[in-house]
C-alpha positions as CSV (number, residue, x, y, z in Angstrom):
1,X,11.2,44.2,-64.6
2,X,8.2,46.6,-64.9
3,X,7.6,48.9,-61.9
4,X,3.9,50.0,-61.1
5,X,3.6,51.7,-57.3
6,X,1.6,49.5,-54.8
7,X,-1.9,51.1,-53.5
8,X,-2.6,47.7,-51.3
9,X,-3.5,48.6,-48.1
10,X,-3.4,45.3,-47.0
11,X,-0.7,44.4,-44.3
12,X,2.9,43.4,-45.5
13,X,4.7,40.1,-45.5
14,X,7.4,41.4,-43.0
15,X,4.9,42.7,-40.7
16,X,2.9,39.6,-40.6
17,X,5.9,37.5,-40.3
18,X,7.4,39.5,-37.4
19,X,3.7,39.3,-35.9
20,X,3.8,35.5,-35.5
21,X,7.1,35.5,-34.9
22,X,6.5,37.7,-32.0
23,X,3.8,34.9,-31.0
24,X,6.3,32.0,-31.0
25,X,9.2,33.3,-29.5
26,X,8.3,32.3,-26.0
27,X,8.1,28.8,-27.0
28,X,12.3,28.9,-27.0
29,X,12.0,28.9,-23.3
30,X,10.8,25.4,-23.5
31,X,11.1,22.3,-20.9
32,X,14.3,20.3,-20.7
33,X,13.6,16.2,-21.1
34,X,16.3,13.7,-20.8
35,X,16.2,11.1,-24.1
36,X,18.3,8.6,-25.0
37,X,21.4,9.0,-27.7
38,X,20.0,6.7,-30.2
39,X,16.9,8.7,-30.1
40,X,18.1,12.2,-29.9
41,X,19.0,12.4,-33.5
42,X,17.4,16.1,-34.3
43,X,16.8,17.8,-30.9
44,X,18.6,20.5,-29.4
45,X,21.3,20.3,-26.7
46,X,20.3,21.8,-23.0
47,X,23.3,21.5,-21.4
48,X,26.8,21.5,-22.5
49,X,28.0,17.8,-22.4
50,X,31.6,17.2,-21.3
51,X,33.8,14.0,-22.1
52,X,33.8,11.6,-19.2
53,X,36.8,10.2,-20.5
54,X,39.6,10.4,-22.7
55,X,39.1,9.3,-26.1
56,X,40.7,6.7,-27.6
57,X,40.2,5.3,-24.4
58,X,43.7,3.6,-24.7
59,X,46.7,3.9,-27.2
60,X,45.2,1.5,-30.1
61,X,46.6,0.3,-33.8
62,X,45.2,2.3,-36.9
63,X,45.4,-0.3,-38.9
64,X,46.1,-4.5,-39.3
65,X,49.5,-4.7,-39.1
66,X,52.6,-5.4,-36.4
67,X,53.4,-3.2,-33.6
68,X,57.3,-2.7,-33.7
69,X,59.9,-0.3,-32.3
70,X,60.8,2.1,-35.2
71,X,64.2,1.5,-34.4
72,X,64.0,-2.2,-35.2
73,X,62.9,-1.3,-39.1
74,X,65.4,1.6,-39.5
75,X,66.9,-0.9,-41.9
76,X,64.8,-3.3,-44.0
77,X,64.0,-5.8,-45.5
78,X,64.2,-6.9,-41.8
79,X,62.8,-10.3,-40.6
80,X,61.4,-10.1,-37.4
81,X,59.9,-13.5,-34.7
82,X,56.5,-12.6,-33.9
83,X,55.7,-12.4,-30.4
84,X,51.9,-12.6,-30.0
85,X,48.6,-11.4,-31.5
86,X,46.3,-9.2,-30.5
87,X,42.8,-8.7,-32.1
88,X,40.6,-5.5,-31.1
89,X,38.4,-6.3,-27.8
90,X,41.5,-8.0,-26.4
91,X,43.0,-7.0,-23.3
92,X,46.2,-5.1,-22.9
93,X,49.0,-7.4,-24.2
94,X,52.2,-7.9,-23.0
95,X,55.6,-6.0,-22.9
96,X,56.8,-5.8,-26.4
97,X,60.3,-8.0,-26.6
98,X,63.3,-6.7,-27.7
99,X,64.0,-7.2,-31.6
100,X,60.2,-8.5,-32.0
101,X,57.0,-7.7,-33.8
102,X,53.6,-8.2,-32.1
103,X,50.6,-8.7,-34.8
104,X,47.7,-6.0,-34.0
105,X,44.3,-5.5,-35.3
106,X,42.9,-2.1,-36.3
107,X,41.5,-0.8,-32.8
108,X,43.5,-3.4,-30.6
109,X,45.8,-2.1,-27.8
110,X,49.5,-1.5,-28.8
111,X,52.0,-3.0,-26.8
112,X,54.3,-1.4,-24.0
113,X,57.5,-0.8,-26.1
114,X,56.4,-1.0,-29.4
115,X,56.0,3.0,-30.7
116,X,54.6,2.4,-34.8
117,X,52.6,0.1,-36.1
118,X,53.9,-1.2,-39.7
119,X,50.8,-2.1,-41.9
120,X,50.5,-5.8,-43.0
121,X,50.7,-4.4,-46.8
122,X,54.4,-4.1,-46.1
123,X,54.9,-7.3,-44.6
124,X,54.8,-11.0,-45.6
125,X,54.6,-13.5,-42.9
126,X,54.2,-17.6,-42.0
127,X,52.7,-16.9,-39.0
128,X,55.8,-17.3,-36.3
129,X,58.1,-14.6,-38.1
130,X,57.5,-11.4,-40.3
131,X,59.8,-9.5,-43.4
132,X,59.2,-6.5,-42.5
133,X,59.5,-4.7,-46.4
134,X,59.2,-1.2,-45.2
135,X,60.3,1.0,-42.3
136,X,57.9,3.7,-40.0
137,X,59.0,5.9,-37.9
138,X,57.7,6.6,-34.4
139,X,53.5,7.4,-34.3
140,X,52.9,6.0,-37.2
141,X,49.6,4.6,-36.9
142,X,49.7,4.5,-33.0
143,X,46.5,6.3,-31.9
144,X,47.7,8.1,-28.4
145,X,45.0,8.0,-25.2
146,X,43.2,11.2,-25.9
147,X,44.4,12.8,-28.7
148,X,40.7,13.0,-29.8
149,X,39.3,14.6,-26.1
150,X,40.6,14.5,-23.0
151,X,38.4,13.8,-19.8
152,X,36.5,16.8,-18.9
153,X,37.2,18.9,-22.5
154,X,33.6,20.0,-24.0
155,X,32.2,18.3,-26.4
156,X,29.2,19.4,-27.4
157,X,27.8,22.7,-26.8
158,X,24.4,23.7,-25.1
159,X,22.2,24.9,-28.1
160,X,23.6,22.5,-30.8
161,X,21.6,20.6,-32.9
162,X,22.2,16.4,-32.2
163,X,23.4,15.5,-36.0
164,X,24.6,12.3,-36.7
165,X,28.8,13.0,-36.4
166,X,27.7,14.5,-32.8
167,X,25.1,11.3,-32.1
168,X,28.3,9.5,-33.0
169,X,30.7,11.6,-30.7
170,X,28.1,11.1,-27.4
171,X,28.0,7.1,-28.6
172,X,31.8,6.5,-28.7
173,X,32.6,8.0,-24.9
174,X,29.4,6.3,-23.4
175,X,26.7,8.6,-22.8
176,X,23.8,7.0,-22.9
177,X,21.2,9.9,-22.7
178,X,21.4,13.8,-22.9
179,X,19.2,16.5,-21.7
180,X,17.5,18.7,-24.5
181,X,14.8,20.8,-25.5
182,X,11.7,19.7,-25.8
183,X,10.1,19.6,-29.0
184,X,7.5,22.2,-29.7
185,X,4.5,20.8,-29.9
186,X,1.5,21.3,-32.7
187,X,-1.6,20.8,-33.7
188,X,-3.5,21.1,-37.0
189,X,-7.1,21.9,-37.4
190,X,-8.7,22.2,-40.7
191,X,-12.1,23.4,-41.7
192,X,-14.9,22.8,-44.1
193,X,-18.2,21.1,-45.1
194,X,-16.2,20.1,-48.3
195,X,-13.2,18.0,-47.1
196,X,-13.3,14.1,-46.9
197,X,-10.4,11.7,-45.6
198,X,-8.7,10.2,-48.4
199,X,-10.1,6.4,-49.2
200,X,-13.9,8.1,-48.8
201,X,-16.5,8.3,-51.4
202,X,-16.7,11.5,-52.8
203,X,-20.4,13.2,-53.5
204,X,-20.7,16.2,-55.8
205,X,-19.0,19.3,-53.8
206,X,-16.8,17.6,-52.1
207,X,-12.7,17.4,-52.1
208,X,-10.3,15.5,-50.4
209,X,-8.4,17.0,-47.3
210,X,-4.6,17.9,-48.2
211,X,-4.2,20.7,-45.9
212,X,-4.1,18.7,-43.0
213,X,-2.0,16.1,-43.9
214,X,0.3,18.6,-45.8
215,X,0.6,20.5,-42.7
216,X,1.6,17.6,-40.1
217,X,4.4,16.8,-42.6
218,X,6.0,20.1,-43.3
219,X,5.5,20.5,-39.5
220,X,7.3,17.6,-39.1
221,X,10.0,18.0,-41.5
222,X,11.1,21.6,-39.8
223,X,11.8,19.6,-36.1
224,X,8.0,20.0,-34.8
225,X,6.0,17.4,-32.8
226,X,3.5,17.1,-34.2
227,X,0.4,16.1,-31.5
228,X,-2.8,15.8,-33.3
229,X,-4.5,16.5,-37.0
230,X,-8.3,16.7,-36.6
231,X,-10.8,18.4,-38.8
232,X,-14.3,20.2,-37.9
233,X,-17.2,21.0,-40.4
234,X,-18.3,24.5,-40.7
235,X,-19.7,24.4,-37.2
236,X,-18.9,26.4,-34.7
237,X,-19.8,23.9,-31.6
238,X,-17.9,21.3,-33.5
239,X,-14.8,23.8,-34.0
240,X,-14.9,24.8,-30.4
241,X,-14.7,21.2,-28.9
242,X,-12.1,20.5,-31.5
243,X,-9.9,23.5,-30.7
244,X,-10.4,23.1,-26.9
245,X,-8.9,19.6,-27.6
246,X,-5.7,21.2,-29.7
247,X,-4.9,23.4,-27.4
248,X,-5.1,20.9,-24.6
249,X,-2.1,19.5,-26.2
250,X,0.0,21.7,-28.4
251,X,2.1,25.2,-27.9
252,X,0.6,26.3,-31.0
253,X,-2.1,25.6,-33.1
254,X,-2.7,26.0,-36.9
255,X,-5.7,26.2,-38.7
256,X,-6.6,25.9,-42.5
257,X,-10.1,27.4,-44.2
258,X,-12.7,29.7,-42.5
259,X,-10.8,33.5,-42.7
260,X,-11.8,34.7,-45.5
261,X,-15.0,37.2,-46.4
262,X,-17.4,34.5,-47.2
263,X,-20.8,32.9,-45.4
264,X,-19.8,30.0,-43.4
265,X,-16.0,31.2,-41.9
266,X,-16.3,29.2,-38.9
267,X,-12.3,29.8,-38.3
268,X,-13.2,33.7,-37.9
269,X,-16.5,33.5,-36.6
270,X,-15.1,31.8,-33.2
271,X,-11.9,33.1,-32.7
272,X,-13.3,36.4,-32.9
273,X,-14.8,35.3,-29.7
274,X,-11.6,35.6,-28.1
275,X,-10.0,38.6,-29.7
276,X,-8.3,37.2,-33.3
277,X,-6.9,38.7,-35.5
278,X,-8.4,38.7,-39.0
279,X,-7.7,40.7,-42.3
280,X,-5.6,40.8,-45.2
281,X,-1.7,40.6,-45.8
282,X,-0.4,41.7,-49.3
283,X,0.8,38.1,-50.7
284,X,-0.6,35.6,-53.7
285,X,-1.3,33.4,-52.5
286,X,-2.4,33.4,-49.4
287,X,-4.1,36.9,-48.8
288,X,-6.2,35.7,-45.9
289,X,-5.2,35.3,-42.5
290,X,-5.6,35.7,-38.8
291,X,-3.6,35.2,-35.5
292,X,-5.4,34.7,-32.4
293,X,-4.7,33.5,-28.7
294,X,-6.2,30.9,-27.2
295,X,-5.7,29.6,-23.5
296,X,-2.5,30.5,-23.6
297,X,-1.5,28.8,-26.7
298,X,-1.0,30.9,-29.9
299,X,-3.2,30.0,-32.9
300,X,-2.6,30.6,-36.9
301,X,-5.1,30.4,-39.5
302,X,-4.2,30.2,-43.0
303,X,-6.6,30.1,-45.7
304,X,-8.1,27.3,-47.0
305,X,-6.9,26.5,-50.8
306,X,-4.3,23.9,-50.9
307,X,-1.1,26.2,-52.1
308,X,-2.5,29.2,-50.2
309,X,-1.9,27.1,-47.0
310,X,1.7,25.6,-48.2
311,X,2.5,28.8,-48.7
312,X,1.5,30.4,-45.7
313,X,3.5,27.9,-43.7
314,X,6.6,28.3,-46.0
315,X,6.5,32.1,-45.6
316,X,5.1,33.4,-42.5
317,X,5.8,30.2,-40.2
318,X,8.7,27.9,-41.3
319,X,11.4,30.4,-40.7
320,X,10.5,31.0,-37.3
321,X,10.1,26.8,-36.4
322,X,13.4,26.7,-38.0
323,X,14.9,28.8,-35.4
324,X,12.4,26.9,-32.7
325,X,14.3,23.5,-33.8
326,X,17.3,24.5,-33.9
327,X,17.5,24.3,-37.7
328,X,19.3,25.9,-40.1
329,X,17.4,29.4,-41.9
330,X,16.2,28.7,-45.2
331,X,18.9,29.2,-47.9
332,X,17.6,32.0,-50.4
333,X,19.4,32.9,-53.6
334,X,19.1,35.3,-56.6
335,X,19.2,33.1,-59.9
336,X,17.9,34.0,-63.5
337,X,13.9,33.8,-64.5
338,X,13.9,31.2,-67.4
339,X,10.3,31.8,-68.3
340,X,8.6,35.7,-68.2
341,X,5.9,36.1,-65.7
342,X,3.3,38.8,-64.2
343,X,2.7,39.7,-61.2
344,X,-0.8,41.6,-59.3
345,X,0.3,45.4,-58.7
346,X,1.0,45.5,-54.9
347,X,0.8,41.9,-53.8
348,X,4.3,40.5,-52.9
349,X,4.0,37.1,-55.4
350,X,5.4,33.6,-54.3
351,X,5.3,31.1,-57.2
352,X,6.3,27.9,-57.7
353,X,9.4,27.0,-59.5
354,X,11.8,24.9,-60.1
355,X,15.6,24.7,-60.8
356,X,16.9,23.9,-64.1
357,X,20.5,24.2,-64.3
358,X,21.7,28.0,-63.3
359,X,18.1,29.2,-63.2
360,X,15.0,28.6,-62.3
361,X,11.3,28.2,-64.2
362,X,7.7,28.5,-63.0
363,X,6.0,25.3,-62.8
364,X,2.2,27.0,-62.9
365,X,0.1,29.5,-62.4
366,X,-0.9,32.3,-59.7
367,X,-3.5,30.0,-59.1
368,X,-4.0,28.8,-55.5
369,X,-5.6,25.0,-56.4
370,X,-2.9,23.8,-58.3
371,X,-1.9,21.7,-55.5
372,X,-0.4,19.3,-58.1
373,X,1.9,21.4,-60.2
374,X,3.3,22.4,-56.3
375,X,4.2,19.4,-56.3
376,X,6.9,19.8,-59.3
377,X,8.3,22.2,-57.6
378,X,10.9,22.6,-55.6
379,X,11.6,26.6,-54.5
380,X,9.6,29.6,-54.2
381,X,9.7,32.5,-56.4
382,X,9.9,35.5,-55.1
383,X,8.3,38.6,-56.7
384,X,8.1,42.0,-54.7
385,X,4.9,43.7,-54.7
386,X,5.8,46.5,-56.9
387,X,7.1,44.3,-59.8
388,X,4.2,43.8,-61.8
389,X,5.9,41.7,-64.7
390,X,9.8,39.7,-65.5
391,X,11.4,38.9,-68.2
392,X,12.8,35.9,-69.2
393,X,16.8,36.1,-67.7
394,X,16.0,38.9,-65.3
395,X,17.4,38.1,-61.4
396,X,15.0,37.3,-59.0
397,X,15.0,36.0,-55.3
398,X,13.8,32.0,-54.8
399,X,13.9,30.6,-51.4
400,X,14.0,26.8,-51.2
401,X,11.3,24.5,-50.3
């Protein structure tokens, strides 16, 4: 790597991180909202959650087979009369008899008096009577009454995140809802004459609107509700009404375009009104930005090019959500550079790359419209801001997208 001391003045990464973070942390004290098991898949545990009963709920057969007392198989081959057969769902069956096998389904009770279970693999019956080709000893494949969790034991932990194996635990002892967190809630507001919904005619000037759409979903993807996705021209009576609306309804908002030193930064121009925020961070891209309050409700603008606001989001606001959600960080690693690169003296660098093999390549440019190369991409280069070029097989930090 070549070393060049930063001059930026601009604000760092951490300290523009740890500013919005400082913004969102009070949304951890959220609401708690009773949903139902099927649909809490994702959301984060309130309370802890004890068993209301034991589990298995009754001593059942681990596999097809016939229930048996290990002392009648001590010697085999051993033909044995069978008593009865139970299939899963049935009621508790009767007393095992002396000398006698009683055919069991996987999950069915096992008899009083039987104490193993000998799989039907082993056997060979005609229906009345069984050879029993292979002896068990006692437990085998006899599930006790509550050797999973006894009545009362916790099972889930207040502050855990519902995944499917605990969706599954709350299913199989009957709860039928859970209290949890509510889901933050956002809104995303992007900004410019330019931008037209996808499916519209496009006159000269004129793009299509990614930002907003690219926002709900990685919004949505980090465990965030996300409430509404509107769009205002470069007007500021128009942004007002729009952002009176979003922050109606969301704990935070985020906005994309209007921040940087151009005419027509509607973004800046309003929230100014109420105290924002606004200046430079040392980061390509991305180097525009601004924080504000807003009735309340914190507000984030990003910049307006396409990767500058994916970016933005992945660095300064998905770790942060992560932790809102109840979501794992995101992983980081140090891997090898397959390609050399450059970097701007004093801007900490975040390109696109992605994983081949043991290391990891850059998929474009610094540029911060190649929305489409982002798309090959599938982690974040990171390149501190006094690194001004890599080689090829030098280490450097990515963090995954």
């Amino acid at each position: 790597m070549t070393n060049r001391p930063s001059t930026a003045a601009a604000r760092s990464v951490e300290d523009h991180r740890e500013r919005i973070e400082q913004l969102l942390r009070p949304l951890a004290a959220r609401d708690v909202e009773r949903v139902g098991v099927p649909l809490a898949g994702g959301r984060v545990l309130a309370e802890d959650v004890a068993s209301p009963l034991d589990l298995p709920v009754f001593r059942n057969s681990g596999m097809d087979g016939y229930a048996v007392r290990a002392s009648s198989v001590a010697v085999t081959p051993v033909t044995l009369p069978v008593a009865a057969v139970v299939a899963a769902g049935e009621g508790g069956p009767e007393r095992l008899p002396e000398a006698a096998a009683i055919k069991v389904m996987t999950g069915a009770p096992v008899p009083p008096g039987a104490d193993c279970v000998v799989p039907v693999e082993d056997t060979r019956s005609d229906g009345s009577r069984v050879l029993i080709e292979r002896g068990r000893s006692a437990g085998d494949f006899v599930r006790e009454a509550g050797t999973d969790i006894r009545r009362g034991d916790l099972l889930i932990a207040a502050g855990a995140l519902l995944s499917p194996q605990r969706i599954a635990a709350l299913a199989a002892v009957g709860i039928a809802s859970v209290p949890v967190a509510r889901r933050v809630r956002a809104a995303v507001l992007t900004t410019g004459d330019e931008l037209m919904p996808a499916g519209a005619r496009l006159r000269p000037g004129q793009i299509y609107n990614s930002n907003g759409i690219a926002l709900a979903a990685a919004l949505g993807a980090n465990g965030i509700d996300v409430v509404s996705v509107s769009h205002s021209r470069d007007d500021p009576a128009q942004f007002r009404r729009e952002l009176s609306a979003a922050t109606a309804a969301a704990d935070v908002v985020f906005t994309s375009g209007g921040v940087s030193q151009g005419d027509f930064e509607v973004v800046k121009e309003v929230l100014a009104e109420f105290g924002g925020e606004f200046g430079s961070v040392a980061v390509q891209p991305g180097g525009p930005q601004g924080v504000s309050v807003v009735d309340g409700v914190p507000i984030l603008s990003f910049p307006g090019n396409p990767v500058s606001t994916m970016v933005s989001f992945e660095v300064f606001a998905r770790p942060i959500l992560r932790l809102l959600s109840g979501l794992a960080p995101v992983p980081d690693s140090e891997v090898a550079l397959l390609n050399p690169v450059r970097s701007p003296a004093g801007r900490r660098q975040f390109l696109r790359g992605r994983r081949e093999g043991a290391g990891v390549r850059s998929v474009s440019g610094p540029g911060s419209h190649l929305v489409a190369a982002m798309a090959q991409a599938d982690v974040l280069i990171d390149i501190p801001p006094e690194v001004t070029a890599v080689a090829a097989g030098a280490p450097v930090r990515v963090r995954e997208l």
